[in-house]
C-alpha positions in Angstrom: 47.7 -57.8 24.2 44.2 -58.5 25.1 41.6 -55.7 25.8 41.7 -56.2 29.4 45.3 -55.9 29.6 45.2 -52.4 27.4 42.2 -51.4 29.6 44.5 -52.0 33.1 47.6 -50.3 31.5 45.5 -47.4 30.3 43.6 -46.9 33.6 47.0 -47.1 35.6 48.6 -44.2 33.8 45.5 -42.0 33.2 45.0 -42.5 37.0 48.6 -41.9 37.9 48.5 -38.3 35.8 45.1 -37.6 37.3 46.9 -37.8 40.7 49.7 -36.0 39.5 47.1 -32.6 38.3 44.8 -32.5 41.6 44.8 -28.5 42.6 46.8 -27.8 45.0 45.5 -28.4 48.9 44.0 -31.3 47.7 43.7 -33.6 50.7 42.8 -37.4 49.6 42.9 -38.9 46.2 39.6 -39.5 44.0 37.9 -42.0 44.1 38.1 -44.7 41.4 34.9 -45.7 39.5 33.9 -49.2 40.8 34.9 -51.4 37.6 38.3 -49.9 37.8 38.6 -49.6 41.9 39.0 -53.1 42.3 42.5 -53.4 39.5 44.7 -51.1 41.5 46.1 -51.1 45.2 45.2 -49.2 47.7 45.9 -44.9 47.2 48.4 -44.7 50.1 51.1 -47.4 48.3 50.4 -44.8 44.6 52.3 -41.6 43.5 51.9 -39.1 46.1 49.3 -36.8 45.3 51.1 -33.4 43.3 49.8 -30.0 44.7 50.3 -28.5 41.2 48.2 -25.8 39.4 49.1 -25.0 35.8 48.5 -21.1 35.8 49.8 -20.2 32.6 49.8 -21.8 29.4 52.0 -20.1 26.4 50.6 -19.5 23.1 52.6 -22.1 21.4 51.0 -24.7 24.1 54.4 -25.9 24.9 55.2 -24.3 27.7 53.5 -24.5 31.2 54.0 -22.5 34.6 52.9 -24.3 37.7 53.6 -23.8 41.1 54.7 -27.0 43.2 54.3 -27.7 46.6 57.7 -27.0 49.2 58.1 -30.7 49.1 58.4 -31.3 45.0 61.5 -31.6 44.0 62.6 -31.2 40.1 62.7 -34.6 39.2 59.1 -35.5 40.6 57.6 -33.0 37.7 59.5 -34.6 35.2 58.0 -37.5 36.0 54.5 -36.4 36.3 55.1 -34.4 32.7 56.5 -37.4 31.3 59.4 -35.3 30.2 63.0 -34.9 30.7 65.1 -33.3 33.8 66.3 -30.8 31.5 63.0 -29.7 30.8 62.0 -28.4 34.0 63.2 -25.4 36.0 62.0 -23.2 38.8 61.8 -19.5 38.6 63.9 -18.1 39.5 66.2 -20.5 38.8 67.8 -20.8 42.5 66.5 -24.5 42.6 64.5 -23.5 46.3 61.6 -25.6 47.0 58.2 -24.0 46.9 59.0 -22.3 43.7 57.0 -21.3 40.4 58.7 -24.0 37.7 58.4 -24.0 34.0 58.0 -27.3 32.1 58.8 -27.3 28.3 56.6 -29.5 27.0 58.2 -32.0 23.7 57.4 -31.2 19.9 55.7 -34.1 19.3 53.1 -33.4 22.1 52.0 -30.2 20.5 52.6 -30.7 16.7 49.5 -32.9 15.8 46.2 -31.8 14.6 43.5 -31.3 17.5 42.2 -34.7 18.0 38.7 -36.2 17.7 36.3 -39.3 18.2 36.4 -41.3 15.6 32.4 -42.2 16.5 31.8 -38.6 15.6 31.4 -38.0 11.9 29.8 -34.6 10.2 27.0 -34.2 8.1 26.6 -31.2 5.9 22.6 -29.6 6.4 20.6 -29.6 3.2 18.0 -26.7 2.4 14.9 -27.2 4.6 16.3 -29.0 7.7 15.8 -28.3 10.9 17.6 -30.3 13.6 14.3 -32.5 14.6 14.4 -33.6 11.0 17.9 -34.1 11.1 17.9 -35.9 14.4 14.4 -38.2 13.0 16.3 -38.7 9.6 20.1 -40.5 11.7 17.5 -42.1 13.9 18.7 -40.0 17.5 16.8 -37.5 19.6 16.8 -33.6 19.5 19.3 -33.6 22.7 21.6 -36.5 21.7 22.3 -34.3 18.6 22.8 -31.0 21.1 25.2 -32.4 23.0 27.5 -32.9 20.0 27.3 -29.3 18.5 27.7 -26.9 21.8 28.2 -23.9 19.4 24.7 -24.1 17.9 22.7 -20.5 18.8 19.0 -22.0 17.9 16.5 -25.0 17.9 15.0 -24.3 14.7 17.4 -22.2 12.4 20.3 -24.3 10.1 22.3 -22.6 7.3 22.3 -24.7 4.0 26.1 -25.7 3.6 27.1 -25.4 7.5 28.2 -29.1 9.1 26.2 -30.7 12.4 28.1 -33.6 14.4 26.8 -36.4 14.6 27.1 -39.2 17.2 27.4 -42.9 15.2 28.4 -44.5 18.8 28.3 -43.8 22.3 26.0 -40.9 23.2 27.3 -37.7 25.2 28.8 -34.9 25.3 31.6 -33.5 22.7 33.5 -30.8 24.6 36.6 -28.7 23.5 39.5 -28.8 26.1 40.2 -25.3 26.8 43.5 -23.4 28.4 43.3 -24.0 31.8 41.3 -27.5 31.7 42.5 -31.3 31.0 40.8 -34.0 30.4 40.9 -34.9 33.7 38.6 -32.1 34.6 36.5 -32.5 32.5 35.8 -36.2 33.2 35.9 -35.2 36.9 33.7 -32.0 36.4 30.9 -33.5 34.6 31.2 -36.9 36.7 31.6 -39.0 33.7 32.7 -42.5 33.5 36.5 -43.0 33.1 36.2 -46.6 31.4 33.6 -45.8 29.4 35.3 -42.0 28.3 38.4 -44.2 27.3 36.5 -46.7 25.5 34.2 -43.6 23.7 37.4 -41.8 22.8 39.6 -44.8 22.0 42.5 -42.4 23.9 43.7 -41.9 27.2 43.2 -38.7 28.5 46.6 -38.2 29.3 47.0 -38.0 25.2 44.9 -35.0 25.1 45.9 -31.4 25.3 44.5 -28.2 24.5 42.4 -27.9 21.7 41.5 -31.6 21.3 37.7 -32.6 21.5 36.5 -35.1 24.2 33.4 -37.3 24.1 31.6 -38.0 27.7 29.0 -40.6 27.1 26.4 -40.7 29.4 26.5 -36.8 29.6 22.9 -35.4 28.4 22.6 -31.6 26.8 19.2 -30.8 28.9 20.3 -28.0 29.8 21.8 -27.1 26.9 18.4 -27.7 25.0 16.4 -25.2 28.0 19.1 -22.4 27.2 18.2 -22.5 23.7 14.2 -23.3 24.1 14.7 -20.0 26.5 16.4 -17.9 23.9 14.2 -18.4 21.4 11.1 -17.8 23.7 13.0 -14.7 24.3 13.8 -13.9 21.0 10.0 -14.1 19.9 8.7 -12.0 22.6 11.6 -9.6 21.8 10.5 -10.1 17.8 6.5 -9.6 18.9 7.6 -6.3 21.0 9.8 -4.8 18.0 6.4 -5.7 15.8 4.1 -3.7 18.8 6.3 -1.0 18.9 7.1 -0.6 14.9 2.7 -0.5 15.0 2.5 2.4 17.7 5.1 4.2 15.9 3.2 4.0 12.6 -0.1 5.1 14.9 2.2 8.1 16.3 3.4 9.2 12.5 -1.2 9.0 11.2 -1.6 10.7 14.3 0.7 13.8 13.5 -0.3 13.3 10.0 -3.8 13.9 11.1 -2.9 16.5 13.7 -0.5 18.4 10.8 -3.8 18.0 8.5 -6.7 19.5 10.8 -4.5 22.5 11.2 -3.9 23.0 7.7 -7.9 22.4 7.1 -7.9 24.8 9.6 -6.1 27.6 8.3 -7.3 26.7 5.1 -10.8 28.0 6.5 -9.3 30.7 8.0 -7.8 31.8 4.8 -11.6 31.5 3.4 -13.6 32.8 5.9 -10.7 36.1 6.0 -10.8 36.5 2.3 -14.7 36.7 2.7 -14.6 39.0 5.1 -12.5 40.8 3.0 -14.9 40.9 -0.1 -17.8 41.6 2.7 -16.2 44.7 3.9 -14.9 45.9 0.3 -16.3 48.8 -1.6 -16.1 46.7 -4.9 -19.2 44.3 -2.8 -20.9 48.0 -1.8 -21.1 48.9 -5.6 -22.5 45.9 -6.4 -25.2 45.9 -3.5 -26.4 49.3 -4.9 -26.7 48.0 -7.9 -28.6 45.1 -7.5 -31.1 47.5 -5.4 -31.7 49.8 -8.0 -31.9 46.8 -10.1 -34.7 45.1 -7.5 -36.4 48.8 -7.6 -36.9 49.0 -11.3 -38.6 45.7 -12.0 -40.9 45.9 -8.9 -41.8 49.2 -10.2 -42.3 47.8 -14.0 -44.1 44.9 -12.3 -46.6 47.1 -10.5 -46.9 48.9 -13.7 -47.4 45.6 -16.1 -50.1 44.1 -13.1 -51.7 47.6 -13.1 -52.4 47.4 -16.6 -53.1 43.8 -16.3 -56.0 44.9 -14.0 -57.5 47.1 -16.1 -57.3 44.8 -18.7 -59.1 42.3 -16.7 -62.1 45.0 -15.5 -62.4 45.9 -19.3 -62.8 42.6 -21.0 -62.9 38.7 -19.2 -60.0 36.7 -20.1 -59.8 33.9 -22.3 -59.1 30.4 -20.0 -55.2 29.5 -20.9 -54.0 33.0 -21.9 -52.1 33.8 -19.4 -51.1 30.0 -17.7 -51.4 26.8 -18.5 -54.7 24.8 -17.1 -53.8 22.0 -14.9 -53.7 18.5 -16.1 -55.5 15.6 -16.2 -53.3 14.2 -13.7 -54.0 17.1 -11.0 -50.5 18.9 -11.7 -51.0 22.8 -11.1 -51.4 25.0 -13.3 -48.5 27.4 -13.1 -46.6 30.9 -14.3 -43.4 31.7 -14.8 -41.2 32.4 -11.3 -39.7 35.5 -13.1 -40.3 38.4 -15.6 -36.8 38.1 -17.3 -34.7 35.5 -17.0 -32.4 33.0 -19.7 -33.2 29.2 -19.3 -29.6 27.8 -19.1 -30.5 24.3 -17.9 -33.4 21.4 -18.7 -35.0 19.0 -16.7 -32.9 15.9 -16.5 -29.8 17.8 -18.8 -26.2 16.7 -18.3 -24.8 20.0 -19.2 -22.1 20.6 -16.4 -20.0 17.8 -14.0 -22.5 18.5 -11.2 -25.5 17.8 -13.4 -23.3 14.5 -14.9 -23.1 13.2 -10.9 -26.3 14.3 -9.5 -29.7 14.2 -11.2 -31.1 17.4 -12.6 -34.3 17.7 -11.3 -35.9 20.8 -12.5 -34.8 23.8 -14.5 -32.1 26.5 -14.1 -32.8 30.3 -15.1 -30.1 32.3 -15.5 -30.3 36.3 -14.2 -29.0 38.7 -12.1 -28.1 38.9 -9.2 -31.2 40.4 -7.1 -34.1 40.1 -10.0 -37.0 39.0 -7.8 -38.5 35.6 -7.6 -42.2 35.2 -7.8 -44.6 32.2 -6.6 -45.4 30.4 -10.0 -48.8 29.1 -7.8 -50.8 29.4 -4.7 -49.5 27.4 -1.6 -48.2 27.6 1.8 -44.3 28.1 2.4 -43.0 25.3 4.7 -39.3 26.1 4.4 -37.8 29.3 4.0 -33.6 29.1 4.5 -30.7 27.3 3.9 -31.4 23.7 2.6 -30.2 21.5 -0.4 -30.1 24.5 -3.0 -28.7 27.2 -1.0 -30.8 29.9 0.5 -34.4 27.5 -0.4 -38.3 28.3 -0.2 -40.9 25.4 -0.7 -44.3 26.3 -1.3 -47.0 23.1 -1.0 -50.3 22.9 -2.7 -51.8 19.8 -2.6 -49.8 17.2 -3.3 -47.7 19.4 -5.2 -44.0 20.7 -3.8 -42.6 23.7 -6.0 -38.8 24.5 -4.4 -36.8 28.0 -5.6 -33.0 27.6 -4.8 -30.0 29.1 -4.8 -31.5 32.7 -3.3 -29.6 35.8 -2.1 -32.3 36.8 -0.1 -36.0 35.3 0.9 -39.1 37.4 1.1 -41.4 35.2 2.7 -41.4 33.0 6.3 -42.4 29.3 6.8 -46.0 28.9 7.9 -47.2 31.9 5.2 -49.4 31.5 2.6 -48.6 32.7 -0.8 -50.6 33.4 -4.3 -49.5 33.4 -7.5 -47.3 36.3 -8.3 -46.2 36.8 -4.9 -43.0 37.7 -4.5 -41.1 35.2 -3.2 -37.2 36.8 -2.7 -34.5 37.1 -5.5 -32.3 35.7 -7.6 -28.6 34.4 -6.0 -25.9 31.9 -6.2 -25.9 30.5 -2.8 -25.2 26.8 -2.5 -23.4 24.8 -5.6 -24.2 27.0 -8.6 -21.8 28.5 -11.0 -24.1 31.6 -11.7 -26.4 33.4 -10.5 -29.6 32.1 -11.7 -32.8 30.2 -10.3 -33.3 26.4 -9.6 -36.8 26.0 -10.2 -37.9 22.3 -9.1 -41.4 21.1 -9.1 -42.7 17.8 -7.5 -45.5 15.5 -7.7 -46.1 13.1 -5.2 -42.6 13.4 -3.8 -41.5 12.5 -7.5 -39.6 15.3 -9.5 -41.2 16.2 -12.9 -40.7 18.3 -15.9 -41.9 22.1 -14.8 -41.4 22.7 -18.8 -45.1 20.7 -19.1 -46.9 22.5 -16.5 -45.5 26.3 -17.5 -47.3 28.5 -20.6 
């Protein structure tokens, strides 16, 4: 039998069965596609049109309910089922027109394995495709390859092992009859081609049941391909918010971090500043205070007494040049006496002796005494700082271009703006500022550069 011939046959009863599944009300009969319009006679001298609607398949896909028109009689379904008198039965079974009737469907029309197009073969994804390289690789295009795997959730993401279908004929779409649908509707739903559907499938869709997959050439997946470019679009900005919000809630933990580490700061100073208070106020602090006085009140009064004598020295006898300081140098330095009576160098110009001294240049010399021994100008200048600065509690004293600085005071004697002379008191011995002692930083510059004050004293 020719192709033409098996074309006609297969037209006649796909077209017959379409009639016989039209919903029910339906008032005319479809119209044929124009190649196969022209092989039959006109609809009127056909099968009646069946007001059927399958409602309910069972599990088993063997048997179907369907309710039929007043006028169908029992034999009429048979027919249109292709199935045997026996087979069909209205429920209840009272044999009244206008019934619900069951058809049992034969074994052979439900034991076969879901069918498929032979044109559609698989092809099993390889690690690092993606479906345009896949598509560019079987020579097709991104949507010819969509419309043959429905069931794919992305564009751009393929699992190593999973199978893609792949079109090696005709072109379409490969759908999954579902309960409820025929190939009929399907064809009819996506206004696909009959002819060319037959010829794709190489089956009549009277052949297919449930569970069978159809191929509708012709039928593009543009839409398909928008849903997917659509999720992923939303599926990034979704990713890019999660990204935003993971970020402000990393800003909202530093923030509370910070916030949780000012306070403790805070009451960390609080602690301090209480526990000072508390050693202000003590009586252990009072002690020591007298102490110092008395301490302040004997050597001024030995230091009255040693310049007193000093001065009558001096009236009985002229003193000898460098006796009592060092002359100046060449090189303009002052000449200079001792800040203090009694006192323990601890420290040398330029000495490495403790961390501080290891991280920040020693510039002059540390004397060692207690706390409240008086400080004395080691040469004539003018005071132009008296307070707190970069040793504690400072003075400077200026002379030229000479800068001698006294740090770490407890207490200054003298204001910015006064002139001093040598032996002057200046204030007294402390530990204000980053000391470790009480004891006297005496620093002496030349030009703005710091120099030994070991050279310049007797």
């Amino acid at each position: 039998m020719t192709l033409p011939v098996l074309a006609r046959v297969a037209a006649r009863r796909a077209l017959t069965l379409t009639l016989a599944l039209l919903p029910l009300g339906a008032s005319a009969v479809p119209a044929l596609p124009a190649p196969l319009a022209s092989l039959y006679p006109p609809a009127d001298t056909l099968l009646s049109p069946a007001p059927d609607v399958v409602l309910r398949p069972d599990p088993g896909g063997r048997t179907v309910l369907i309710a039929a028109s007043g006028q169908t009689t029992l034999p009429q379904v048979a027919r249109r089922y292709g199935v045997t008198p026996g087979a069909v039965a209205f429920l209840p079974e009272d044999a009244q027109p206008g019934r619900l009737v069951r058809v049992q469907l034969p074994e052979a029309a439900v034991a076969r394995a879901p069918f498929r197009p032979a044109s559609v073969r698989l092809y099993r994804v390889r690690p690092g495709d993606t479906l345009a390289s896949v598509a560019r690789r079987l020579g097709l295009n991104v949507v010819d390859l969509l419309g043959v795997n429905l069931t794919l959730d992305s564009l751009s993401e393929l699992r190593p092992g999973e199978t893609l279908n792949v079109p090696t004929g005709a072109r379409g779409l490969l759908v999954r009859i579902k309960p409820g649908q025929s190939a009929w509707s399907l064809i009819a739903g996506y206004r696909a081609d009959l002819l060319q559907t037959v010829l794709a499938n190489g089956v009549l869709p009277t052949e297919l049941h449930v569970g069978d997959e159809l191929l509708l050439p012709g039928i593009r997946a543009d839409g398909f391909r928008h849903r997917l470019l659509a999720q992923e679009e939303a599926r990034r900005q979704a990713e890019a918010a999660a990204r935003k919000q993971a970020q402000y809630q990393r800003f909202l933990a530093w923030k509370a971090e910070r916030t949780r580490a000012r306070l403790r700061e805070k009451y960390e100073r609080q602690e301090k500043y209480e526990a000072y208070l508390a050693w202000k106020n003590s009586p252990e602090r009072r002690r020591q205070q007298l102490a110092y006085e008395r301490q302040v009140q004997y050597e001024a009064a030995l230091e009255r007494a040693r310049q007193k004598a000093a001065e009558a020295r001096a009236s009985a006898a002229p003193s000898t040049p460098g006796t009592s300081v060092r002359a100046a140098s060449t090189s303009g330095a002052p000449a200079l006496a001792w800040p203090m009576t009694s006192y323990r160098l601890t420290s040398r110009y330029a000495e490495r002796d403790i961390p501080f001294h290891q991280q920040v240049f020693h510039g002059g010399i540390d004397l060692a005494a207690p706390f409240g021994t008086p400080i004395y100008s080691a040469a004539d200048g003018t005071v132009t700082q008296s307070g707190y600065g970069a040793y504690g509690l400072n003075v400077y004293t200026v002379s030229g271009d000479s800068t001698l600085i006294y740090g770490h005071m407890s207490r200054a004697a003298v204001v910015s703006g006064q002139t001093v002379r040598r032996g002057q008191l200046l204030g007294y011995v402390g530990c204000t500022g980053v000391c470790t002692g009480p004891h006297l930083h005496f620093e002496v510059r030349l030009g703005g550069q710091t120099v030994d004050p070991l050279a310049l004293l007797p």
